[in-house]
Structures are given as C-alpha cells and as structure tokens.
C-alpha positions in Angstrom: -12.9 14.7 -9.6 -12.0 13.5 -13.1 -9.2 12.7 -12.8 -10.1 10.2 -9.3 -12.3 8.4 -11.2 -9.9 7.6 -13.8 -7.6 6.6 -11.2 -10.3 4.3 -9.6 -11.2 2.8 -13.6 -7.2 2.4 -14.4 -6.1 0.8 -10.3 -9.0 -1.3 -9.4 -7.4 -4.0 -7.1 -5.7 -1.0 -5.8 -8.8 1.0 -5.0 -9.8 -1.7 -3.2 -6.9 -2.7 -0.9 -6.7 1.4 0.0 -10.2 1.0 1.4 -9.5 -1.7 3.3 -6.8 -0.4 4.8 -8.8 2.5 6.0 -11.5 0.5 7.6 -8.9 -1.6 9.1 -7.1 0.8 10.5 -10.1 3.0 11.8 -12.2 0.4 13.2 -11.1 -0.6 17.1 -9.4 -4.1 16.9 -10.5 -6.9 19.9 -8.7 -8.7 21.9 -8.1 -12.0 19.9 -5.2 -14.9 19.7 -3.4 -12.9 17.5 -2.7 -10.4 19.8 0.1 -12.2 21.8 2.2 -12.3 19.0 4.8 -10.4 19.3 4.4 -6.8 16.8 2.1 -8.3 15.0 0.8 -4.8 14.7 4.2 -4.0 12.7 4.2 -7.2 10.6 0.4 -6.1 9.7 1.3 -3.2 8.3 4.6 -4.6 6.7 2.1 -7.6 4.8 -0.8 -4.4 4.0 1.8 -1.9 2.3 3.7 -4.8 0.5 0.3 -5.9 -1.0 -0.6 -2.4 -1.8 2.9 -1.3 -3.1 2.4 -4.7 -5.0 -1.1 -4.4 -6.5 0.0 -0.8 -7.5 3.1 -2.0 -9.1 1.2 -4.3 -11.2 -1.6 -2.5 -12.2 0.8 0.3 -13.4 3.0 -2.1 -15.6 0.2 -3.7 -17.3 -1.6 -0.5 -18.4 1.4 2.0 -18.7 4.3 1.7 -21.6 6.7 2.9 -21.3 7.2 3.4 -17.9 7.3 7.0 -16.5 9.9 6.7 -13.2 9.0 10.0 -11.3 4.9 8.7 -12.3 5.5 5.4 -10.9 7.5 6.3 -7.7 4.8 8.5 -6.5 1.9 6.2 -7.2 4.1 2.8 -5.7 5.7 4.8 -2.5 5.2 8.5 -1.8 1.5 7.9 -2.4 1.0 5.2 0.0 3.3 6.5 2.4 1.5 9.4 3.0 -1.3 8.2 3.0 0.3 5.9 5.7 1.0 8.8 8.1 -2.8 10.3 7.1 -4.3 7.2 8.7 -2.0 7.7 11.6 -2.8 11.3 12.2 -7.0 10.3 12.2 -5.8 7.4 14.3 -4.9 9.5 16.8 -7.0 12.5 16.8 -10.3 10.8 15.4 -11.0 7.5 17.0 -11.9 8.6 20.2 -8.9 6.8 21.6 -10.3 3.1 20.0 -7.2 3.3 17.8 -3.8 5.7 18.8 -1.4 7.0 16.2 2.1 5.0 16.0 4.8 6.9 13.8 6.3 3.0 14.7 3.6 2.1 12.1 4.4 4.6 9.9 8.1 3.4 9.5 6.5 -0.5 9.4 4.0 0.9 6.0 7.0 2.3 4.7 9.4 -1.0 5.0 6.5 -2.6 3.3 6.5 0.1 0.3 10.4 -1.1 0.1 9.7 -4.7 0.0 6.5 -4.0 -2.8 9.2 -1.7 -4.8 11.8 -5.1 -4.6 8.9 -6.9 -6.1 7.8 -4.2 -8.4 10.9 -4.1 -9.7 11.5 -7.9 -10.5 8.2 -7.6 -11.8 8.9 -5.1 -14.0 12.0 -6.9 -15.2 9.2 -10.0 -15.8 7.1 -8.1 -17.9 9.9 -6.5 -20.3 11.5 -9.6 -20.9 11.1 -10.4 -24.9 9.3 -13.5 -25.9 11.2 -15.9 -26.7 8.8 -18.0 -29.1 7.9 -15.1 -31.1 
C-alpha cells in the first residue's frame, strides 16, 4: 500500500489520466456525432495511451536521474498495456453487455504506448541535452 501511494505522490498527472481511462472505458458510451466516424473507437484509444505513455514519460524524466531502462519500460508500456487488456477483460465480463471486450482495442492502446515511447524518447533526448548558456 506504501509503495501505491508513493507512486500516486511521484505520477500525479498520471494517476489521473489512469482513472479516466477507467471510467471512460466502463461507463456505456451513447449514440453521438462521433459515432459515424469511421474506428473512432481505435483512434480513442491510440490518443488515451499516447497521452498516458506521454504523461508517464514525463513525469518519470523529471523526477528520476539517471534513468533506470528496465524501471522505465515497465512503468511507460508493460504497465499500461496490461492494464489495457485488464479494462478489456471487465469490459467484457462486468458491464452487463453496456461495453464488450475488443482485443482490437487492445492492439490500438498498445500502438499508442509505441507512439508515447517515440515521444518519450525525443523527450528524454530534450531533457539530457546540456545547457548551452551555462
């Protein structure tokens, strides 16, 4: 329990973005505009993971140094990910049929853990760049 918290205190923005997530993806969606767009289920997921791969990426670098790889890979992508196919298991057998499981979604959260490393990474190459005035 310890050791949650400090995870909670050290990833704010992070926190935040996992429980939205979860609400969004166990609450039943309407019928809106939105829905005719073509997957706009999958490009959901691809924008939700990239900002949570992203807020996780940038939390980590500006509270860890140096940066630990095996750390940092769980907490940016095998995390997320499984927490990804968690959501998609209680989708299916929890929801009452309001929301259904997709292992499509699953892939879509994990393209978006890609893209948030892609970012991660030139962020990381951002933040270990020397100054130059000093």
């Amino acid at each position: 329990m310890k050791h949650l918290f400090q995870f909670f205190k050290a990833f704010p923005f992070t926190t935040f973005i996992i429980v939205v997530i979860w609400i969004v993806c166990l609450i039943p969606i309407p019928e809106n505009p939105l829905s005719h767009i073509s997957l706009i289920d999958k490009k959901t997921h691809i924008f939700l993971y990239t900002l949570l791969g992203s807020i996780i990426w940038l939390e980590y670098l500006k509270r860890h140094h140096p940066i630990k790889k095996y750390q940092l890979l769980t907490l940016t992508f095998l995390g997320p990910w499984l927490m990804s196919g968690i959501i998609e298991i209680v989708q299916e057998t929890c929801t009452s049929g309001n929301r259904s499981g997709d292992w499509f979604d699953f892939i879509a959260n994990g393209i978006g853990l890609v893209l948030a490393g892609v970012i991660g990474i030139l962020l990381a190459q951002c933040f270990s760049k020397p100054d130059k005035d000093a």
